[in-house]
NUVO-57336 format. One record per atom (N, C-alpha, C): residue number from 1; residue in one letter; atom name; x, y, z. Coordinates in Angstrom, 2 decimals, padded with zeros to 5 digits. Last residue first. Layout:
<rec NUM, "a", "CA", <X, Y, Z>>
...
//
This chain:
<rec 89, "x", "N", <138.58, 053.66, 143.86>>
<rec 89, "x", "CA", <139.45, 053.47, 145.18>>
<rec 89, "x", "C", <140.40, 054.83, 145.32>>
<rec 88, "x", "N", <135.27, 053.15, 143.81>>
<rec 88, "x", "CA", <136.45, 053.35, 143.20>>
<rec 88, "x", "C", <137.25, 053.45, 144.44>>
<rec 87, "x", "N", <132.86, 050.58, 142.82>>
<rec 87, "x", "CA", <134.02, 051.39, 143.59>>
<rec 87, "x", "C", <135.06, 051.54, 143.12>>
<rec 86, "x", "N", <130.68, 051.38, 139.66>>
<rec 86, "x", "CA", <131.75, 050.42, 140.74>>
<rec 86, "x", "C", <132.54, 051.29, 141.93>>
<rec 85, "x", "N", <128.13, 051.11, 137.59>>
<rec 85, "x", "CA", <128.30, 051.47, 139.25>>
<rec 85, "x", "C", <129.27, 050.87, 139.85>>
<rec 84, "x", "N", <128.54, 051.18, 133.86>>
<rec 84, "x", "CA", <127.98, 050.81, 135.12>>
<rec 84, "x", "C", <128.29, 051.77, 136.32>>
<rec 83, "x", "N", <130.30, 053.89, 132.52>>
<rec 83, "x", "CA", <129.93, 052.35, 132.33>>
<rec 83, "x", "C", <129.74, 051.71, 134.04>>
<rec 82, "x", "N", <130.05, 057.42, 131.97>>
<rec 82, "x", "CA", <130.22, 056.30, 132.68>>
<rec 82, "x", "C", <129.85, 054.82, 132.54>>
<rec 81, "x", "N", <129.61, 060.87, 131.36>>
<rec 81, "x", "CA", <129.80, 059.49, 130.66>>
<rec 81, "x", "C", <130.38, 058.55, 131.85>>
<rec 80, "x", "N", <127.35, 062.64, 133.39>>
<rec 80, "x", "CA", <128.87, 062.34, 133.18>>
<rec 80, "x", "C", <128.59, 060.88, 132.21>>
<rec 79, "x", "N", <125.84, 066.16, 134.15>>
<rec 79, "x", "CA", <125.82, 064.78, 134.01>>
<rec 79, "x", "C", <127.33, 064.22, 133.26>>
<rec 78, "x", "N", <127.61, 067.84, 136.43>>
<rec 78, "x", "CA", <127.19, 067.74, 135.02>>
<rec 78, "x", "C", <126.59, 066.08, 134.88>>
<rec 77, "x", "N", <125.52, 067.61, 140.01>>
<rec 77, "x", "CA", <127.16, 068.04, 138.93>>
<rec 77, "x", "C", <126.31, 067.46, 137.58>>
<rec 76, "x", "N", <124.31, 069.68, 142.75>>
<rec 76, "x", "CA", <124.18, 068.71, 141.71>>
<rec 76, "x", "C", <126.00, 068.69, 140.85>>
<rec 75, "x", "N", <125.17, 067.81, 146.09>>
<rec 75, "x", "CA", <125.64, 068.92, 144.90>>
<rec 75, "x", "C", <124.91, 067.99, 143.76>>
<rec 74, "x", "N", <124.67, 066.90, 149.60>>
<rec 74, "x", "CA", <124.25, 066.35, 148.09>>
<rec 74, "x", "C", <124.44, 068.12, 147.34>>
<rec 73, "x", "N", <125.09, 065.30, 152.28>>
<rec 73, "x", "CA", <125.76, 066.90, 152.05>>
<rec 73, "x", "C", <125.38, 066.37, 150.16>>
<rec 72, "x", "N", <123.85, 063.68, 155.04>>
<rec 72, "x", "CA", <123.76, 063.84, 154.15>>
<rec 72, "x", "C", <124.73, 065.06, 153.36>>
<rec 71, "x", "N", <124.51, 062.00, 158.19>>
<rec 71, "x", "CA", <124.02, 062.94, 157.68>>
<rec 71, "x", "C", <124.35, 063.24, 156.20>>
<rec 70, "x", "N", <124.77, 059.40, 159.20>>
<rec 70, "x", "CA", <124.49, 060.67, 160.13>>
<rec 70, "x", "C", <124.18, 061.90, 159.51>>
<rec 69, "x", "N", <124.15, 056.25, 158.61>>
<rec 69, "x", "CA", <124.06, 057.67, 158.24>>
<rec 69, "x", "C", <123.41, 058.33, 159.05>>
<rec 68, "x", "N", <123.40, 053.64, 159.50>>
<rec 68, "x", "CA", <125.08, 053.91, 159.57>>
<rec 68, "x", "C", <124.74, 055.79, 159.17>>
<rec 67, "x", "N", <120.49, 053.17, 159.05>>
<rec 67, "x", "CA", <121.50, 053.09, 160.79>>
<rec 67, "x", "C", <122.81, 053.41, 160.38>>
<rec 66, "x", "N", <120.97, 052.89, 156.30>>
<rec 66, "x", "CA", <120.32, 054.37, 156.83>>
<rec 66, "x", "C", <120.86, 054.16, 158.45>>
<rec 65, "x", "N", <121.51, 051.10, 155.41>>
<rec 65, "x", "CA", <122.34, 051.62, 155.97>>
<rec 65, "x", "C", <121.91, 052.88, 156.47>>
<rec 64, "x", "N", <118.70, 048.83, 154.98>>
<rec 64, "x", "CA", <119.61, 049.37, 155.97>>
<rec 64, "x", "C", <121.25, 050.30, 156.58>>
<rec 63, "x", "N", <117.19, 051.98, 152.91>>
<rec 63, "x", "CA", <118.02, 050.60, 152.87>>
<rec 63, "x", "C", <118.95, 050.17, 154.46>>
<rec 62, "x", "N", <116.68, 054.71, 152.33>>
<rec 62, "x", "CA", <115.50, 053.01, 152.96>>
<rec 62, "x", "C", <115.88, 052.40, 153.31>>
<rec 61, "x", "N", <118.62, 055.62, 151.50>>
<rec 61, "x", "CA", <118.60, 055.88, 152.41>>
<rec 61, "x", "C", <117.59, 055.20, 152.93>>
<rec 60, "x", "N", <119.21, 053.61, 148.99>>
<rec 60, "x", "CA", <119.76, 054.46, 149.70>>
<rec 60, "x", "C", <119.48, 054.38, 151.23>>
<rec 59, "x", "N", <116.41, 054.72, 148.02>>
<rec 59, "x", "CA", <116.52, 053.34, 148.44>>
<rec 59, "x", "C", <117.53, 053.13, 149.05>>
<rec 58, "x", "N", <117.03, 057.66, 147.01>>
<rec 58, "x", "CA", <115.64, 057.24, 147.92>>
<rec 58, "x", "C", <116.41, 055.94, 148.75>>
<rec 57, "x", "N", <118.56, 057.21, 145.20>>
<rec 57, "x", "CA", <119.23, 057.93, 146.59>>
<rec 57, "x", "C", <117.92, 057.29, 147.51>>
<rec 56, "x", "N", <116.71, 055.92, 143.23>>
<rec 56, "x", "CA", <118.28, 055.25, 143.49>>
<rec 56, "x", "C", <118.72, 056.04, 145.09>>
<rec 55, "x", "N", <114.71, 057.94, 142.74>>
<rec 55, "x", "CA", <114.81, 056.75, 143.30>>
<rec 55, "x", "C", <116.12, 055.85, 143.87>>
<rec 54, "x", "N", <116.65, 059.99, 141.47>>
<rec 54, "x", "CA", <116.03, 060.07, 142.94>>
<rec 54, "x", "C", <115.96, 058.97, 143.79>>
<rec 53, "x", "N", <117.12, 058.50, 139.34>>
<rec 53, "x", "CA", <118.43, 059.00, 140.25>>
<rec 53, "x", "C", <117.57, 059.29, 141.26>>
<rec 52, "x", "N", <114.58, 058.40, 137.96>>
<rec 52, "x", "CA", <115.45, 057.21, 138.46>>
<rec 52, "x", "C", <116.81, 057.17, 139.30>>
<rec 51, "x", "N", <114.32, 060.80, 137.52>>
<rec 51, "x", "CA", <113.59, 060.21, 138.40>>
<rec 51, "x", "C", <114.11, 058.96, 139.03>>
<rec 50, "x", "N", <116.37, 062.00, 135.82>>
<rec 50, "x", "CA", <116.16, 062.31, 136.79>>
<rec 50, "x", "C", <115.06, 061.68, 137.86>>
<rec 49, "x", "N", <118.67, 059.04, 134.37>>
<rec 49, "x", "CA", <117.63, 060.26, 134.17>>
<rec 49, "x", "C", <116.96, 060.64, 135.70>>
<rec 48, "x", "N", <122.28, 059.76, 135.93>>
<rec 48, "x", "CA", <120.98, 058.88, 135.49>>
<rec 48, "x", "C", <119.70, 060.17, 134.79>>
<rec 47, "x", "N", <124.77, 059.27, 137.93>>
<rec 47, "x", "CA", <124.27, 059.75, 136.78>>
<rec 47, "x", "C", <122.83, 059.35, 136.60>>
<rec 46, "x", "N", <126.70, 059.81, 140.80>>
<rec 46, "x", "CA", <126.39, 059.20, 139.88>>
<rec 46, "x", "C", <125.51, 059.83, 138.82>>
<rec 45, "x", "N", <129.12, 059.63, 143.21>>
<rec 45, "x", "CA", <129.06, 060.60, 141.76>>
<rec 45, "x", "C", <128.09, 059.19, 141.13>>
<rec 44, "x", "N", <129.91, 059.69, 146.75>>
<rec 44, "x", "CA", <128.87, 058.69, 145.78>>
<rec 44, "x", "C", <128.61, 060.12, 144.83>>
<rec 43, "x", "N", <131.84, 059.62, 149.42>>
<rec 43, "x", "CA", <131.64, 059.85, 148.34>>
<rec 43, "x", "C", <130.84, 059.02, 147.67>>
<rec 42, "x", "N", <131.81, 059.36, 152.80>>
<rec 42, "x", "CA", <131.70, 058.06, 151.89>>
<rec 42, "x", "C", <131.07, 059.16, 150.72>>
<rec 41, "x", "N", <134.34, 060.12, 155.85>>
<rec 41, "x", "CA", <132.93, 060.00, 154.87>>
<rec 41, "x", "C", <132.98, 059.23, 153.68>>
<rec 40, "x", "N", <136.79, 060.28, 156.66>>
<rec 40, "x", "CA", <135.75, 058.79, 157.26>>
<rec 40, "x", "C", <134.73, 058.95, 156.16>>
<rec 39, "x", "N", <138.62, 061.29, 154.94>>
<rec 39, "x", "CA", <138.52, 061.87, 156.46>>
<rec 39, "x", "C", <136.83, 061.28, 157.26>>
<rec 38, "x", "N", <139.50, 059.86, 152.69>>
<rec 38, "x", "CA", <140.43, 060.08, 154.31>>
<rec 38, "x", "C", <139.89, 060.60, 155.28>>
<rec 37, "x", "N", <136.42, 058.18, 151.64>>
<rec 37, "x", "CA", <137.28, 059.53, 151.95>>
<rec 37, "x", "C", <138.29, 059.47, 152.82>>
<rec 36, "x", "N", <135.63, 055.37, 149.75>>
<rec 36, "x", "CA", <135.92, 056.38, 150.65>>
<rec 36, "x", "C", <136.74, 057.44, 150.80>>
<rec 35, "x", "N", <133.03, 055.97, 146.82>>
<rec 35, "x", "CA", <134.17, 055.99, 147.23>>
<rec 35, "x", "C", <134.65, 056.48, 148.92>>
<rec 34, "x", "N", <130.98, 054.72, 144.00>>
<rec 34, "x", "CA", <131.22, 055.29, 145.37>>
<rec 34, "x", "C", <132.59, 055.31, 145.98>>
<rec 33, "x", "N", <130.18, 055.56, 140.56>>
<rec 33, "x", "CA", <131.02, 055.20, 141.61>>
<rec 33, "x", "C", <130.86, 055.83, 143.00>>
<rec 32, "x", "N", <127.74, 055.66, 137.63>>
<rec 32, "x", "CA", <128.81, 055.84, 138.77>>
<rec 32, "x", "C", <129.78, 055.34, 139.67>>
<rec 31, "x", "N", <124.38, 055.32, 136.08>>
<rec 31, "x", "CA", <125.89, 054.78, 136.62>>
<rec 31, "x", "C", <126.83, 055.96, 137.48>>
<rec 30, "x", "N", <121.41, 053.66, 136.73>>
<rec 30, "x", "CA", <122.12, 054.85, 136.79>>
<rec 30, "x", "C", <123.86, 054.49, 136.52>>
<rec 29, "x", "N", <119.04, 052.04, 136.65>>
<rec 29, "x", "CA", <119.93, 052.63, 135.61>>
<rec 29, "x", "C", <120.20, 053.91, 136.17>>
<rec 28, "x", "N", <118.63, 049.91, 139.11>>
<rec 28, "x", "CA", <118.65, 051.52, 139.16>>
<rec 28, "x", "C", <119.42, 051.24, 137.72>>
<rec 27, "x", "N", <119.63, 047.82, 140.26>>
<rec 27, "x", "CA", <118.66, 047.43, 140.15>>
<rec 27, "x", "C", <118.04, 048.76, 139.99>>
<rec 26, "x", "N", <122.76, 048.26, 140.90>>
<rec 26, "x", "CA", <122.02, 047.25, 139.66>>
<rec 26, "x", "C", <120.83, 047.21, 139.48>>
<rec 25, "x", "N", <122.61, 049.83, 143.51>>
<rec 25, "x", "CA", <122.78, 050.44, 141.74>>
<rec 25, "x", "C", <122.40, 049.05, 140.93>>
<rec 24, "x", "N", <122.77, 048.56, 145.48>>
<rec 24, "x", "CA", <121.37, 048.69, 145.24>>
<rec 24, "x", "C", <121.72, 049.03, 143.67>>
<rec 23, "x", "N", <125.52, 047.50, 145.13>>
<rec 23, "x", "CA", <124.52, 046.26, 145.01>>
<rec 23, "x", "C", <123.23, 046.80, 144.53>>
<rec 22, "x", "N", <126.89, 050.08, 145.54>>
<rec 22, "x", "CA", <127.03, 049.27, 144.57>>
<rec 22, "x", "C", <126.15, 048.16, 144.33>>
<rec 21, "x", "N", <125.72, 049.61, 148.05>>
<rec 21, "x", "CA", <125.76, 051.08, 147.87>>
<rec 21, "x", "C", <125.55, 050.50, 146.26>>
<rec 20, "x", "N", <127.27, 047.59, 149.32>>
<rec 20, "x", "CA", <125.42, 047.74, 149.54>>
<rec 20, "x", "C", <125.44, 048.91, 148.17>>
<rec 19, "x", "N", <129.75, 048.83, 149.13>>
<rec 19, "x", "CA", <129.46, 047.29, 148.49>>
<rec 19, "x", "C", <127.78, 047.10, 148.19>>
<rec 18, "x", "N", <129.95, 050.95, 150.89>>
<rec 18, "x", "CA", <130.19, 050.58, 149.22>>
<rec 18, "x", "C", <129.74, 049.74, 148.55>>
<rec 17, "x", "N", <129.38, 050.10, 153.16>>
<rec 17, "x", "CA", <128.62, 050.67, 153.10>>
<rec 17, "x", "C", <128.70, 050.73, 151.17>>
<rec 16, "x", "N", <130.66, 047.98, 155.07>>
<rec 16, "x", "CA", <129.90, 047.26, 153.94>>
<rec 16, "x", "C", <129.44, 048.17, 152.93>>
<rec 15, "x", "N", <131.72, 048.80, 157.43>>
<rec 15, "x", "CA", <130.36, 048.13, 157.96>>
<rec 15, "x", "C", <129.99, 047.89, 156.13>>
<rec 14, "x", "N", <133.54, 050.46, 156.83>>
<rec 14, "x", "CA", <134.53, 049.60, 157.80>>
<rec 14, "x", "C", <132.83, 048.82, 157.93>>
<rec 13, "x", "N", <132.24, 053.66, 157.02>>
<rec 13, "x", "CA", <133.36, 053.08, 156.65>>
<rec 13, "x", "C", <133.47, 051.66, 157.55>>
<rec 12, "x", "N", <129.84, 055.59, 158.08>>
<rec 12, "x", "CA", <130.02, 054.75, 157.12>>
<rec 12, "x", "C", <131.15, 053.79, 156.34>>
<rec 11, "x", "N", <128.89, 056.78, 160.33>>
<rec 11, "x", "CA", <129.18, 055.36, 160.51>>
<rec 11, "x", "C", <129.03, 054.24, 159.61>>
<rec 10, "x", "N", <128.81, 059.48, 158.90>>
<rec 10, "x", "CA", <128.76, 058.33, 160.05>>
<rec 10, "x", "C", <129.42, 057.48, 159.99>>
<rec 9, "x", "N", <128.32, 061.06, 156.04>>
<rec 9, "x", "CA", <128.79, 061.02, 156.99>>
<rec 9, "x", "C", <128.15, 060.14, 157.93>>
<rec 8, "x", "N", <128.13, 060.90, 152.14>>
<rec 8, "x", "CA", <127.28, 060.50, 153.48>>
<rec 8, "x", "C", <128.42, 060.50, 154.78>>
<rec 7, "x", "N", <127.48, 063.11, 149.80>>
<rec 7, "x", "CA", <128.99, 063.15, 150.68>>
<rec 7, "x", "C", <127.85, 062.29, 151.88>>
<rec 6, "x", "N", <127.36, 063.14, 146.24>>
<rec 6, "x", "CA", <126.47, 062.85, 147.60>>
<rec 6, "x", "C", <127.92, 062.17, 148.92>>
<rec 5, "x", "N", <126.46, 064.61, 143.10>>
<rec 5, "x", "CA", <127.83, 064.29, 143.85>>
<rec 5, "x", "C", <126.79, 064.61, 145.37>>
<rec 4, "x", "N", <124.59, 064.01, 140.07>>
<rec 4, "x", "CA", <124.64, 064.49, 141.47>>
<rec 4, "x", "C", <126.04, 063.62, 142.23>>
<rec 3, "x", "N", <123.51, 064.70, 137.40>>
<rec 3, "x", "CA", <124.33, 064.00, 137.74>>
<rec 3, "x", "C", <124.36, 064.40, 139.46>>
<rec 2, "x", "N", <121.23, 063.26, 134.25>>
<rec 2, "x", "CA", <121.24, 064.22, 135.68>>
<rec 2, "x", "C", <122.33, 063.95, 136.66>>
<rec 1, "x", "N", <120.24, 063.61, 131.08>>
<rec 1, "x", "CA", <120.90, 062.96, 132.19>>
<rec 1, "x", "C", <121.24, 064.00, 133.25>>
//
């Protein structure tokens, strides 16, 4: 398992961007959480095997919120125990 921490900046708060974010994950074995930040950006920790975590960011950024993203900032991290994809708060 492969874990990656993904910081999206824009015009991501206040337009759905969690909720999409959380919607594409069902259709991805991966798990995790997205989250907003105080300072507008949009946290996303998730997990998976490594191709299927690509794919998952891939679609992501296919997806229409790509018009809300200004820019990207991606770390890997440990992979992590987790049950499904939810927001966290």
């Amino acid at each position: 398992m492969t874990g990656v921490q993904v910081f999206y900046e824009g015009r991501v708060q206040g337009v759905g961007f969690r909720y999409c974010v959380r919607q594409l994950a069902c259709g991805f074995e991966v798990t995790g959480w997205v989250r907003n930040l105080p300072d507008g950006r949009v946290e996303l920790q998730a997990c998976g095997e490594p191709g299927e975590l690509e794919e998952f960011l891939t679609a992501i950024l296919e997806s229409e919120l790509k018009a809300h993203i200004k820019t990207t900032e991606r770390h890997p991290v440990a992979g992590f125990a987790a049950k499904g994809f939810e927001i966290a708060r």
